[in-house]
Backbone bond lengths (Angstrom), bond angles and torsions (degrees), N, CA, C in turn:
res aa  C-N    CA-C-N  psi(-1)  N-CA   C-N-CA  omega(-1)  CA-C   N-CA-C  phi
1 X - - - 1.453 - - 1.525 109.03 -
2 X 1.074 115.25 147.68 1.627 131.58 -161.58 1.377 104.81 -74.70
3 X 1.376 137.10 128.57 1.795 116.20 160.65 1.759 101.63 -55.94
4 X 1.543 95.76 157.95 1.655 102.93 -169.92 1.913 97.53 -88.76
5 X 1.123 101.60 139.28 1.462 109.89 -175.59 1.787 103.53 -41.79
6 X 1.420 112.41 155.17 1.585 130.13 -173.38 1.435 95.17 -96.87
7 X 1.138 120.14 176.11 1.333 142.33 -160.95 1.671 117.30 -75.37
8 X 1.629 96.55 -47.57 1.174 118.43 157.13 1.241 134.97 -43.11
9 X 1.841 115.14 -60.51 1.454 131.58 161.65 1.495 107.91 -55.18
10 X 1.178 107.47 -41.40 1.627 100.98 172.08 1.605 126.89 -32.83
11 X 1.589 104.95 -74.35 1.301 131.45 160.91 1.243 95.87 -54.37
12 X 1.462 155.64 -89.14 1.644 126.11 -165.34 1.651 135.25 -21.09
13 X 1.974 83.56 -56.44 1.863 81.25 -179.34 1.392 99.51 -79.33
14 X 1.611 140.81 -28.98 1.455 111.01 168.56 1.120 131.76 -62.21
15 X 1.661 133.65 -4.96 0.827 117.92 -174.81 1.951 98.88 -102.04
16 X 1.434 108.51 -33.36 1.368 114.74 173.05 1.659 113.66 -56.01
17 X 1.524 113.23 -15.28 1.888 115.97 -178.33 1.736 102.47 -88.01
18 X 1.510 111.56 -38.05 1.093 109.20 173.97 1.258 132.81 -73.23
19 X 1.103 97.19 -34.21 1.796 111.23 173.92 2.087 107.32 -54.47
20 X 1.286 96.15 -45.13 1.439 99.99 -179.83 1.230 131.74 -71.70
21 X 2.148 106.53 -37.92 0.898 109.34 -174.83 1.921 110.77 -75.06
22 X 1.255 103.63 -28.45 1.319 115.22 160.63 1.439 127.19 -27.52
23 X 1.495 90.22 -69.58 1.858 105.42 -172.49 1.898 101.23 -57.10
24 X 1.533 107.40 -50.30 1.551 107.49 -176.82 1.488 110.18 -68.33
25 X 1.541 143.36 -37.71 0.822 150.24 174.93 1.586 115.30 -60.18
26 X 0.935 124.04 -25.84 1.795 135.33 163.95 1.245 103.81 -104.47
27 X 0.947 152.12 -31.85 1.814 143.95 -178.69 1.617 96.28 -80.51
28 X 1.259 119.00 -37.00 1.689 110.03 -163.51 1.096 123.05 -138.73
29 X 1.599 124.45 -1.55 1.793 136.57 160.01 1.884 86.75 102.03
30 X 1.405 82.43 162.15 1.372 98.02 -167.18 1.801 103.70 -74.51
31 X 1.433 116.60 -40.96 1.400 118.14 -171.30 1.918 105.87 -79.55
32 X 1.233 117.73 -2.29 1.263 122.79 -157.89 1.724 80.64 -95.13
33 X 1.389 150.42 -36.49 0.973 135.26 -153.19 1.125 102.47 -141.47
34 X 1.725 109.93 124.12 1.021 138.40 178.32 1.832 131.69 -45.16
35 X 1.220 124.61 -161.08 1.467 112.46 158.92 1.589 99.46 -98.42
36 X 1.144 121.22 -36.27 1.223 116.15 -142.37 1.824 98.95 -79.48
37 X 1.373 108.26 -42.16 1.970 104.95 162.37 1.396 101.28 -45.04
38 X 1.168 128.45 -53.22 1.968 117.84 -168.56 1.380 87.35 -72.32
39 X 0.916 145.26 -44.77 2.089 125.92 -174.20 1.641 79.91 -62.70
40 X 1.362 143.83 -94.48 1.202 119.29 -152.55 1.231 139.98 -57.88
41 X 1.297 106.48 -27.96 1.813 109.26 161.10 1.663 119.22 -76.35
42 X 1.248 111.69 14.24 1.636 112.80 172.85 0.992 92.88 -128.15
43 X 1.254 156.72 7.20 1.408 144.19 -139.99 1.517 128.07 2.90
44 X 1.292 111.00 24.12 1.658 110.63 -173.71 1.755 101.11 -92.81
45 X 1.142 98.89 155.81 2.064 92.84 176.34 1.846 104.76 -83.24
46 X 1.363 93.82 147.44 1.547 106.21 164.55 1.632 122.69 -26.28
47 X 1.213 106.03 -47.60 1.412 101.67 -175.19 1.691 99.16 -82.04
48 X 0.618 120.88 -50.83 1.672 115.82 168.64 1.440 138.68 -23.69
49 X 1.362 101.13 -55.00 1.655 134.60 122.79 1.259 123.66 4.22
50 X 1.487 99.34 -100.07 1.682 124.11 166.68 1.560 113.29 -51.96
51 X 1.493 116.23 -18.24 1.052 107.81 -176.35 2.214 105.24 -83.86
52 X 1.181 92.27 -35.70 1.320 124.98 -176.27 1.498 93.76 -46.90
53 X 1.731 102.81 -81.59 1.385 91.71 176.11 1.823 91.24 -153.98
54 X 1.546 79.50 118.71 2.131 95.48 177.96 1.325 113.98 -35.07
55 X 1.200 132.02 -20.10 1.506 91.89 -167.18 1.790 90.68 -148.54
56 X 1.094 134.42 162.35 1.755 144.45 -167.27 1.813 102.22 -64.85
57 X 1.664 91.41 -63.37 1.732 80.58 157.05 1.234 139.14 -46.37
58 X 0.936 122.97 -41.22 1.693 134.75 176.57 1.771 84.96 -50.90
59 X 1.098 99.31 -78.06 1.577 102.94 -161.91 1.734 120.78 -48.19
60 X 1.684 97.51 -29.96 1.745 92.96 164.27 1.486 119.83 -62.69
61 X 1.370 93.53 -34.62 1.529 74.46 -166.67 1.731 115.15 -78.80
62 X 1.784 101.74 -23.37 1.727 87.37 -179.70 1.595 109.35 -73.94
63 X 1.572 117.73 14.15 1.643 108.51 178.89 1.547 89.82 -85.35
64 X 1.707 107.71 -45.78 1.662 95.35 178.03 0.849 138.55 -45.34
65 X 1.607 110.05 -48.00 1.439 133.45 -159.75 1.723 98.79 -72.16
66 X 1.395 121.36 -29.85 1.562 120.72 -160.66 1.787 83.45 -80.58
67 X 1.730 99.27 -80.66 1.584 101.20 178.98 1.079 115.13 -22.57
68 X 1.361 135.79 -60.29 1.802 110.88 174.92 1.211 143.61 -50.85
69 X 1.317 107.23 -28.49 1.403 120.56 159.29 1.587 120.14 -58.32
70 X 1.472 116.36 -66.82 1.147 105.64 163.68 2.169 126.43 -49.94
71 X 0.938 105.37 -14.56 1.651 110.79 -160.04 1.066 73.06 -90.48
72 X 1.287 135.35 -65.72 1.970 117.42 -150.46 1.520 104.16 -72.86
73 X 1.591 116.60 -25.32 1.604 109.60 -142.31 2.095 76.81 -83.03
74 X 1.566 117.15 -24.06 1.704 118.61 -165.39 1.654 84.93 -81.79
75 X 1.296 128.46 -42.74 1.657 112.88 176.73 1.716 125.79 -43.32
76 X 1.480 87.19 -45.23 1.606 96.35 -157.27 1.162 109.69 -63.60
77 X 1.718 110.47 -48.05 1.458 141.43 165.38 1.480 109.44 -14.09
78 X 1.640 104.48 -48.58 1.545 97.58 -136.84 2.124 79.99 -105.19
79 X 1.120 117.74 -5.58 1.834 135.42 175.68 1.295 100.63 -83.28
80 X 1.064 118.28 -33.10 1.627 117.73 -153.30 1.847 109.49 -101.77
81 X 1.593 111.79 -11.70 0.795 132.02 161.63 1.616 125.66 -68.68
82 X 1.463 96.11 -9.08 1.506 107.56 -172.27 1.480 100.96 -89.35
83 X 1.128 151.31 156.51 1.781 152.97 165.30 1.706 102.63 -75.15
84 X 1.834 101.96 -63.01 1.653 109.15 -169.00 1.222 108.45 -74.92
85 X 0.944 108.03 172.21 1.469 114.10 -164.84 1.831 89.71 -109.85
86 X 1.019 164.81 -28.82 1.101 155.96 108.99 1.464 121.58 32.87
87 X 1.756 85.94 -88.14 1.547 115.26 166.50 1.006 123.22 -30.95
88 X 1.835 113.12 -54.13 1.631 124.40 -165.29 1.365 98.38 -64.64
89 X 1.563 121.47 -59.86 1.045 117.08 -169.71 1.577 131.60 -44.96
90 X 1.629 107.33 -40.62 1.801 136.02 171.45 1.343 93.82 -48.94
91 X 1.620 117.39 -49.04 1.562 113.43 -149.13 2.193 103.39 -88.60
92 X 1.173 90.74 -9.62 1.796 79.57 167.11 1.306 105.23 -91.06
93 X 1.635 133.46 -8.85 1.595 119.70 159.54 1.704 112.14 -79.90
94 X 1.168 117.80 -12.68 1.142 119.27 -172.33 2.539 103.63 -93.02
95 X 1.019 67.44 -40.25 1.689 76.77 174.70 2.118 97.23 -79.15
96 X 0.889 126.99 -42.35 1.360 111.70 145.61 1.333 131.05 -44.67
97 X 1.729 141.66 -41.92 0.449 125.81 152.35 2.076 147.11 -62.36
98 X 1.446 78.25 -5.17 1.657 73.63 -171.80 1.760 86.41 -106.31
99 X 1.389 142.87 -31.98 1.371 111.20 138.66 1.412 142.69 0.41
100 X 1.565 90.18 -69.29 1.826 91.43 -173.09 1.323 111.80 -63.37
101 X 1.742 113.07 -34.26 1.150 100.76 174.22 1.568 149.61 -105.25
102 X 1.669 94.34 52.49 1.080 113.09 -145.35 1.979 85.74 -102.86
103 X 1.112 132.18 147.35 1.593 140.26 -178.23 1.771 98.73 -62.70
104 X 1.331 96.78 112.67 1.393 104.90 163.57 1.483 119.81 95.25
105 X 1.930 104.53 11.88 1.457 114.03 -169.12 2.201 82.07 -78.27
106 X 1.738 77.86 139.62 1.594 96.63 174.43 1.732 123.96 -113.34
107 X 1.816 106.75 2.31 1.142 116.51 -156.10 1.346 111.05 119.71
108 X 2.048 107.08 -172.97 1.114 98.62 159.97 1.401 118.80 -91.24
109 X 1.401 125.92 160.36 1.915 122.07 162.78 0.569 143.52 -49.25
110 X 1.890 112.14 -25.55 1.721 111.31 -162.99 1.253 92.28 -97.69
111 X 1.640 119.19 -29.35 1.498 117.14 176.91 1.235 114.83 -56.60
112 X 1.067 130.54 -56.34 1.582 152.24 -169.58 1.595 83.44 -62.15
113 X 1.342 136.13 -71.50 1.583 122.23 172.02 1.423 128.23 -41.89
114 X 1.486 99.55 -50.27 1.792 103.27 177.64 1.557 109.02 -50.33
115 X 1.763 122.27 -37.96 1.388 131.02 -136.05 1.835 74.64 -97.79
116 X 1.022 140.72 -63.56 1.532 140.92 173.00 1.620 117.26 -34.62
117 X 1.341 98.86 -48.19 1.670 88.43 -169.20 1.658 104.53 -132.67
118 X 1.574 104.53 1.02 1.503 97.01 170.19 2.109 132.60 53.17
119 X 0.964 95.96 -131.92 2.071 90.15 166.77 1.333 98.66 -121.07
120 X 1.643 127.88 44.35 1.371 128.34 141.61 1.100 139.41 -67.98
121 X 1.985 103.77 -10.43 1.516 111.63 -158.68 1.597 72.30 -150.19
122 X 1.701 119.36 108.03 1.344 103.94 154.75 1.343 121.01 -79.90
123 X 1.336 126.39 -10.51 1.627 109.57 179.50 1.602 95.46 -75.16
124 X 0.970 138.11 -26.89 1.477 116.45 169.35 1.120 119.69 -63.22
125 X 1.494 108.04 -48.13 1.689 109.97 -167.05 1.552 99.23 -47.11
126 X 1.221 128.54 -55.55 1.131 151.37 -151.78 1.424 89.50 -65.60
127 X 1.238 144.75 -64.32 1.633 139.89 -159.76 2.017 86.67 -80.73
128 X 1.026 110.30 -32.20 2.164 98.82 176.25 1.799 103.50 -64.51
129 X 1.384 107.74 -48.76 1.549 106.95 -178.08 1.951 123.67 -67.18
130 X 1.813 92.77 -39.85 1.838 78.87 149.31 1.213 118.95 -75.32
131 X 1.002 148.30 -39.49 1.565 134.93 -128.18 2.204 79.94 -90.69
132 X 1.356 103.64 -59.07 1.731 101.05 161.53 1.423 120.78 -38.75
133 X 1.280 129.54 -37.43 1.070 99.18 -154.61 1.557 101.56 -108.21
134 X 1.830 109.61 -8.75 1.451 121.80 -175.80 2.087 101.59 -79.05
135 X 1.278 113.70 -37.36 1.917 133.92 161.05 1.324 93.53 -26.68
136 X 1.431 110.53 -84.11 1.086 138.28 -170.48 1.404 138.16 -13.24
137 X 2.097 96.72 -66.33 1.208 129.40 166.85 1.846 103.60 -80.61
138 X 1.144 123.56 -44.53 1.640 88.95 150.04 1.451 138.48 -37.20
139 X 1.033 105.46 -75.24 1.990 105.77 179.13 1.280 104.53 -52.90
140 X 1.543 123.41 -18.31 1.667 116.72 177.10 1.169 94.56 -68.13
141 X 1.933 145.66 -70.27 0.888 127.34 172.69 1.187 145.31 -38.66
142 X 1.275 125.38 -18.98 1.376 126.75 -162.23 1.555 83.11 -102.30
143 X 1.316 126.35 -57.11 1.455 114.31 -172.54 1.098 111.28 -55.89
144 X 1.348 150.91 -25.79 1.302 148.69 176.75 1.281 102.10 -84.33
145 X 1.009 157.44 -25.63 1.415 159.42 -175.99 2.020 99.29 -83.35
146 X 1.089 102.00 -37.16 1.839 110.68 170.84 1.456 113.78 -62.07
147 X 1.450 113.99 -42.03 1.452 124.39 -153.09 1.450 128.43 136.93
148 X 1.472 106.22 -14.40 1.640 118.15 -149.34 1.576 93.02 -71.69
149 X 1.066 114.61 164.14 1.829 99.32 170.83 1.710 81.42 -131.06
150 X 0.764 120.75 -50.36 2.097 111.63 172.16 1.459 109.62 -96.39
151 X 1.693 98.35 117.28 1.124 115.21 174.18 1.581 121.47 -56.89
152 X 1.412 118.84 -66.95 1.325 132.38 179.92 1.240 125.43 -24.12
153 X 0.620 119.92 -77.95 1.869 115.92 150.74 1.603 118.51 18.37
154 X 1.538 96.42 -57.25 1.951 113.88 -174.29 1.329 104.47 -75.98
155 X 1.855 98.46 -58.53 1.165 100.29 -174.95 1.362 121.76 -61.84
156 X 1.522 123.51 -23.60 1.653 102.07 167.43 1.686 118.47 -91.21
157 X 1.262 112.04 6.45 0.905 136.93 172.53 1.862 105.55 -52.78
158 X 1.662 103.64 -78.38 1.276 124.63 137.10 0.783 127.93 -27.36
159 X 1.121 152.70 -129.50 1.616 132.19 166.95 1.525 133.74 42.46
160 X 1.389 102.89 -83.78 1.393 135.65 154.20 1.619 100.80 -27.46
161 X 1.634 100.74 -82.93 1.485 90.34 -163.53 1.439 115.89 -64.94
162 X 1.270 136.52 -29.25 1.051 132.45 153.04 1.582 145.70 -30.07
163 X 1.780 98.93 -45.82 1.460 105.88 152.61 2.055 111.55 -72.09
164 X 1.176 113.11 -62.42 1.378 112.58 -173.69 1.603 119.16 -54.73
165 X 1.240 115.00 7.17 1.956 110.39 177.50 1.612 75.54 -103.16
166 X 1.160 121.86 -42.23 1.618 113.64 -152.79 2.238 101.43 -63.96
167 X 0.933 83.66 -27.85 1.837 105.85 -161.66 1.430 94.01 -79.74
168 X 1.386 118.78 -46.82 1.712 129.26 -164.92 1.392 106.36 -96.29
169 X 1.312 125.13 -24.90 1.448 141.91 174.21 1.635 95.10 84.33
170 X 1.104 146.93 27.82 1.153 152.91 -125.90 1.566 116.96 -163.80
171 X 1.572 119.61 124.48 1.407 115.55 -168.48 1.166 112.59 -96.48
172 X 1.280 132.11 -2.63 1.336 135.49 -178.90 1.658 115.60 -54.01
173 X 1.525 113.16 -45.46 1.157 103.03 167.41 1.661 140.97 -28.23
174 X 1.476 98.34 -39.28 1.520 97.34 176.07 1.585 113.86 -100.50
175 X 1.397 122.01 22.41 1.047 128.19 159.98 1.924 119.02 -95.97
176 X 1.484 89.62 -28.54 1.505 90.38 164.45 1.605 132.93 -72.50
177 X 1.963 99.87 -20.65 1.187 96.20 -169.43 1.534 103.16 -96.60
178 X 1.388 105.52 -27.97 1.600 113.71 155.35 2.048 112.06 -23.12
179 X 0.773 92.71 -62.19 1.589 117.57 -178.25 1.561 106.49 -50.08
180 X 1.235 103.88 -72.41 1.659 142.54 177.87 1.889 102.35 -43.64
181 X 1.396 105.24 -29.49 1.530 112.49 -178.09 1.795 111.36 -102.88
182 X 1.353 110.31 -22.91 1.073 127.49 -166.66 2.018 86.36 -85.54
183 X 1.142 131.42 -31.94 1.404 112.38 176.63 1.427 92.61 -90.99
184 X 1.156 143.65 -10.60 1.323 114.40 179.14 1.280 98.47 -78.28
185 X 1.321 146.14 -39.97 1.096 139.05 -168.66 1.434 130.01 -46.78
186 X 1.958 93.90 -55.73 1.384 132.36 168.17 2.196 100.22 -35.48
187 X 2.003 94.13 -57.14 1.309 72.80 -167.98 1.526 127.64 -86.34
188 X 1.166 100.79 -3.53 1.420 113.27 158.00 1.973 140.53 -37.41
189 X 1.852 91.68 -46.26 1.175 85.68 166.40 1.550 135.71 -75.76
């Protein structure tokens, strides 16, 4: 009988299941790929897997739940780099834009998850409704820190371009809304 994996190996193959289920789960939709491609693109066995986390849902959502963390903490990064508060705000359409045009951008995930499994799977819904609603309350801050007194505006602003580069294959979208935010600003003062 095997010693039972260490704490360490633990965290390896979870992070080696996510990493994979990730890449297949954005390259090819969640229903398009099986378990048995994520046992071979992680190399861990099925039961390992299941042990990891029982059930496919489980596992979407910790691809979400991780990816959001990284997606907001690479947003903020690239906002927070800005001094004005203006700027910051311009520069999360601009860090959108170099997203879209990044090789192999498919959209966003949680959409592309929500649009697959919808409120069939609440542990997903649930990691699509934070990861939305945590987006969200970013650009709420930054637009209020600009001047904005109604957020929404950006955020569907966002949104928008986010679905439409994915749809058009095309980054321009968030250069328009870039624009599109830049007169709200204007009329703000």
């Amino acid at each position: 009988m095997p010693a039972p994996p260490t704490e360490e190996q633990t965290r390896r193959d979870g992070e080696a299941l996510l990493d994979a289920a990730e890449a297949l789960f954005y390259e090819k939709g969640v229903r398009a790929v099986g378990m048995d491609e994520v046992r071979a693109a992680s190399g861990l066995p099925l039961k390992r897997i299941y042990r990891l986390h029982p059930a496919k849902d489980d596992l979407v959502a910790a691809v979400l739940r991780r990816r959001d963390l990284r997606w907001r903490a690479d947003l903020a990064a690239a906002v927070e780099a800005e001094s004005e508060p203006r700027a910051r705000l311009l520069a999360a359409f601009d860090w959108l834009g170099r997203w879209f045009a990044e090789p192999g951008y498919r959209g966003c995930a949680w959409i592309n998850a929500f649009g697959e499994l919808g409120p069939s799977s609440p542990a997903v819904l649930a990691e699509v409704r934070a990861h939305k609603t945590a987006f969200h309350a970013q650009l709420a801050a930054w637009s209020h820190a600009a001047g904005l007194t109604d957020p929404s505006p950006v955020q569907l602003l966002a949104e928008g371009a986010i679905v439409t580069a994915a749809i058009d294959a095309d980054p321009t979208p968030a250069h328009r809304a870039r624009a599109t935010v830049e007169v709200l600003l204007d009329a703000a003062r």
